[in-house]
C-alpha positions in Angstrom: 111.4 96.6 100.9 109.4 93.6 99.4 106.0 92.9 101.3 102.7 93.7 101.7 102.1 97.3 103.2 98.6 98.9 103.5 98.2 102.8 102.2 95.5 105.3 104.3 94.0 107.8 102.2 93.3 110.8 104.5 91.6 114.7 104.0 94.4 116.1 106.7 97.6 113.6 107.5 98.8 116.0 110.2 95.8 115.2 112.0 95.3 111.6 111.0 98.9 110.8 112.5 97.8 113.0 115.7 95.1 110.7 115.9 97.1 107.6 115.3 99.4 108.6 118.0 97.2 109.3 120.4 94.6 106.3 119.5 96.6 103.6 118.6 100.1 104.2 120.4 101.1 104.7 116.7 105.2 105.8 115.3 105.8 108.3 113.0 108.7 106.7 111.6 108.5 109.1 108.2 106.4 112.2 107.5 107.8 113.3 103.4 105.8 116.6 103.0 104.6 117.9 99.4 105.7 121.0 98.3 102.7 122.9 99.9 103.6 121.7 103.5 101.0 118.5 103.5 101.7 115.0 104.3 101.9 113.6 101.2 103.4 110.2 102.4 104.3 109.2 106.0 104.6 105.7 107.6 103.7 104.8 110.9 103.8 101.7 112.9 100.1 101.1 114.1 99.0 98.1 116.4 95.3 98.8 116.2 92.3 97.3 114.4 88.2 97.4 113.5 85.4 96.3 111.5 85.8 95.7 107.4 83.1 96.4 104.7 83.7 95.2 101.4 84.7 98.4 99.4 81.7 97.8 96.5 79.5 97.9 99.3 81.3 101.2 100.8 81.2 102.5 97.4 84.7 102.7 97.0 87.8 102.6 99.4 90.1 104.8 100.8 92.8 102.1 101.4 95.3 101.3 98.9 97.1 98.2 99.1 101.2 98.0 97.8 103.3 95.5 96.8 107.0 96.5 96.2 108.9 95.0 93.7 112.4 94.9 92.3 110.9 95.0 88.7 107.2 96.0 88.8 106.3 95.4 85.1 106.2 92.3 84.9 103.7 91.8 88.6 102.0 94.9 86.6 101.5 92.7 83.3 100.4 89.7 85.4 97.5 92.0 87.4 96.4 93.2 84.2 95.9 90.0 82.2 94.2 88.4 85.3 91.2 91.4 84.3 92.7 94.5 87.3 91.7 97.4 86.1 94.4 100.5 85.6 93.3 103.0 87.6 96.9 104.8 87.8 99.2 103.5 84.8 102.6 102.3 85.7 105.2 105.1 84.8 108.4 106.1 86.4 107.7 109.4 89.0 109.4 112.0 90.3 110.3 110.5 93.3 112.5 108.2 90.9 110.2 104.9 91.0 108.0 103.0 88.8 104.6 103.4 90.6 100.8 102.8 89.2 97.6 101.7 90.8 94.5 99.1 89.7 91.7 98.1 90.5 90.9 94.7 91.5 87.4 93.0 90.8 86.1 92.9 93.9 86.7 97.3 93.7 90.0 96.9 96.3 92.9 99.3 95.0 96.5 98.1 94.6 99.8 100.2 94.1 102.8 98.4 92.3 105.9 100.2 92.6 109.7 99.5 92.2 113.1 101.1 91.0 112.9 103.1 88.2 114.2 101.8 84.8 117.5 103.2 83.8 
């Protein structure tokens, strides 16, 4: 699924897509727990909004931004060289994709992910 897709950061995802729902009108279209019960991923369909701070002023961000790819390494080479930071490095998981995060300049995170390497 190529595109541009914005990633929540949340203390409690139960209660974050509660809130969603009930706030925004929000979907649950996919809730994947961890192995402790918690949301560790879920995607929602959200037609909402609100004010932005820039994330150096905020002191960091909970918002990760991700770009999927069919081969991530070589969008992962061409964030690097233009100075993002590796916050996460870019490794195959155990949900059986390449996935890593950086750091942009201006302190925004990004996630680049795609099928695994075989």
């Amino acid at each position: 699924m190529p595109g541009l897709i914005p990633y929540l950061t949340v203390d409690d995802g139960d209660a974050a897509i509660k809130f969603y729902e009930s706030a925004f009108g929000a979907a649950c279209e996919m809730r994947m727990p961890s192995e402790d019960g918690r949301v560790m991923h879920a995607s929602l369909q959200v037609n909402g909004g609100g004010g932005t701070f820039a994330p150096k002023r905020l002191g960091g961000t909970a918002v990760t931004i991700h770009l999927e790819f069919g081969d991530a390494e070589p969008a992962w080479e061409c964030a690097v060289g233009a100075g993002a930071e590796v916050v996460m490095p870019l490794e195959s998981q155990f949900w059986g994709a390449q996935y890593g995060k950086l750091r942009d300049p201006f302190g925004h995170v990004w996630s680049i992910g795609g099928p695994e390497k075989k």
